[in-house]
N, C-alpha and C positions, 0 to 999 in steps of 0.2 A: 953060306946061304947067299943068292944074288941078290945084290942089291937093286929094287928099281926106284927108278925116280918120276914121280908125278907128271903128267902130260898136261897141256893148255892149249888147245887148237893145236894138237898135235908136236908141240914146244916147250922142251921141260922148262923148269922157273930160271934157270941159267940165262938160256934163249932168249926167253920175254924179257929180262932184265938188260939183256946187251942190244934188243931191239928197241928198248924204251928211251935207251942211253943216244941209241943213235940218232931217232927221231929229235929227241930234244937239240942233239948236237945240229941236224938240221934246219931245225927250225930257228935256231937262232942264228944259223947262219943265212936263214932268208929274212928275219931280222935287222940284220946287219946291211943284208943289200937294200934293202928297202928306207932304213934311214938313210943308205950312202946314194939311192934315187932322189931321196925327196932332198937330199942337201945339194943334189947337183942341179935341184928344177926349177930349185929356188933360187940359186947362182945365177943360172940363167935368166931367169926373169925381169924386166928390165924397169927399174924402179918409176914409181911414175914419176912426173916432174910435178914439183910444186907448181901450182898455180898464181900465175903474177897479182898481185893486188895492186891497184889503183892507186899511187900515192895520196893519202887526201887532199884536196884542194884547199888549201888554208887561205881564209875569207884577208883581203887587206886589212891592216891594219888603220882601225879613224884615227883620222888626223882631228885632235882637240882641239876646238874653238873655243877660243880665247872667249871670257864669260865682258860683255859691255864694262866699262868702267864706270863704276858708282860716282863719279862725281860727270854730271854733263858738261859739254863743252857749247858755250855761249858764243855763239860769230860775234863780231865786232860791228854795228850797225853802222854806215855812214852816211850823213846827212849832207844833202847838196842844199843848202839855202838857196829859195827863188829870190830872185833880183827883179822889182819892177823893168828894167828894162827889157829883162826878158819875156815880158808877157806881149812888148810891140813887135810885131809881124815887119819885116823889111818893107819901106815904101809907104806906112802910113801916114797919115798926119796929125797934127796939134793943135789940140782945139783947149780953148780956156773961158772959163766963166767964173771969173775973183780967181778965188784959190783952187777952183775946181780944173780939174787936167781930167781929159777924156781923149782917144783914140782914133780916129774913124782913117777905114779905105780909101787910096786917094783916088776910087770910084764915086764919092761922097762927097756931096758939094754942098758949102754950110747955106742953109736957108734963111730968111726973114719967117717968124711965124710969130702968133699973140698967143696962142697956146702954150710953146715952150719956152724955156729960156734959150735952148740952143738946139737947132733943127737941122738933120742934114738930108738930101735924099740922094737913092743912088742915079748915078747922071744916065745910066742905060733905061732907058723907057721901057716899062712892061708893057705886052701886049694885051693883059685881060686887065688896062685901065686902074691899076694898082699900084703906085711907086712904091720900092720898099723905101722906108722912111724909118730914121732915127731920131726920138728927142730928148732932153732932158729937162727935168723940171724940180721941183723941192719943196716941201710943204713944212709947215709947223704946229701940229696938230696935236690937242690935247691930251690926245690917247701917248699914254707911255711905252707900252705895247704892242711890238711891230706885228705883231698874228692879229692883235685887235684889230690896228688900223686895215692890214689885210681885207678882213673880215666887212671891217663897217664898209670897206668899198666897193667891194662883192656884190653887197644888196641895193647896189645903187647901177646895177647894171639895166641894162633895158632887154626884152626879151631875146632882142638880136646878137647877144652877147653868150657862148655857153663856158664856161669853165671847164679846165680840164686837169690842171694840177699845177699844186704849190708846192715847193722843197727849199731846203735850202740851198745856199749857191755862196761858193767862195768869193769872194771880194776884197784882197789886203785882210785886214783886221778887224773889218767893218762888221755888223750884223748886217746879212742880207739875204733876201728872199727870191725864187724866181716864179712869176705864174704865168701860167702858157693857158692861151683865151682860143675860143675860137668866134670869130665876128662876122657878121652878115653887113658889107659895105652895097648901097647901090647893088644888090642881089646877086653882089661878087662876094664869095666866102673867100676871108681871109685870116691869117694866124697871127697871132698878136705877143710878145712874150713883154712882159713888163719885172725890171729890177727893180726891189726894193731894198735901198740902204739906208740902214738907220748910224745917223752918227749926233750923239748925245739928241740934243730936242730935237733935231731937223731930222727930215725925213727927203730923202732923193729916190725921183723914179727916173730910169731910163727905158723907153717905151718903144720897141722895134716893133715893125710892122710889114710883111711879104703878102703873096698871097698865099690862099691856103696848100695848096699842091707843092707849092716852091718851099712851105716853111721848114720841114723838117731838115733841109738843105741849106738854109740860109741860117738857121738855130747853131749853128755852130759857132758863124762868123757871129751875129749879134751876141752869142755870150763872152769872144776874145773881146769885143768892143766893151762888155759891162766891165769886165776884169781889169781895164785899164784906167779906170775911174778912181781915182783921187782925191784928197785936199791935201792939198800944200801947206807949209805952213807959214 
């Protein structure tokens, strides 16, 4: 009897089997090229480059300051002792009454007066009728109290007289005051500064006298003149 064998699109099962075998064989042979593309594409490819980063900027390092020393440091004060002679200006001269030593410009020529004990004026003539004038004088008054006696002299002023200020004022080791007046002479204003030095009961004034406009220019020279006032011993 003939044998027949089964047909499949016209291919017995043999056929389909050896057609199946081959596709497969195929297909992994395009498989194969296909991994052995993408291994060649990627070969080629050309890696990116890293990108450069910035070194950081590293901040300087502080420099540490030293913290103060807890214990402070004291300067060494140095004291220049004044020396009466240096309070006389080159060219003055030497004026005396007892033990009293006083100063004056040798623009200052010593006067005769009943008022003072010792009077000087200056030998250049003013023009607004005003000599500047120096005197000295000394009282013994029962006030203890050199601001008292200030004071009780104050109200014995006359309206032409106005006051303008009392301070204190160096003099040696003396207590001593200075009061700056302003005075209506003969209806010339003039400035008046008057020292007071208290030494135990006695009391000494030195009484300088400009005109008013001149005074605050002349208030210099009359306070080196007070400054030079003395008792000897």
């Amino acid at each position: 009897m003939q044998n027949r064998q089964r047909r499949y699109l016209g291919m017995t099962c043999g056929q389909i089997i050896v057609l199946v075998c081959l596709g497969l064989v195929a297909l992994g042979g395009i498989g194969f090229v296909i991994k052995l593309m993408g291994n060649e594409m990627a070969g080629s490819t050309v890696p990116a480059q890293p990108s450069l980063v910035e070194p950081a900027t590293l901040a300087p390092v502080p420099t540490e300051t030293p913290l103060p020393s807890s214990t402070p440091v004291i300067p060494t004060l140095t004291f220049t002792a004044t020396t009466y002679e240096s309070l006389i200006p080159d060219g003055w001269i030497q004026n005396k009454y007892n033990k009293v030593e006083v100063w004056t410009p040798a623009d200052f020529s010593k006067k005769t007066s009943k008022t003072f004990l010792l009077y000087w004026e200056d030998k250049n003539a003013s023009a607004n009728n005003i000599t500047v004038s120096i005197g000295l004088n000394k009282d013994t008054p029962t006030v203890a109290d050199l601001d008292d006696y200030i004071q009780a002299g104050l109200k014995q002023f006359t309206p032409e007289t106005t006051f303008l200020e009392k301070k204190p004022f160096s003099i040696g080791t003396y207590e001593a005051k200075r009061v700056k007046l302003q005075v209506i002479i003969s209806n010339i204003t003039a400035g008046e500064a008057i020292y007071f030095i208290k030494d135990g009961g006695t009391i000494w004034t030195i009484e300088a006298l400009s005109t008013y406009d001149e005074f605050h220019d002349w208030l210099l020279t009359f306070d080196k003149i007070a400054r030079t006032f003395r008792i000897n011993p």
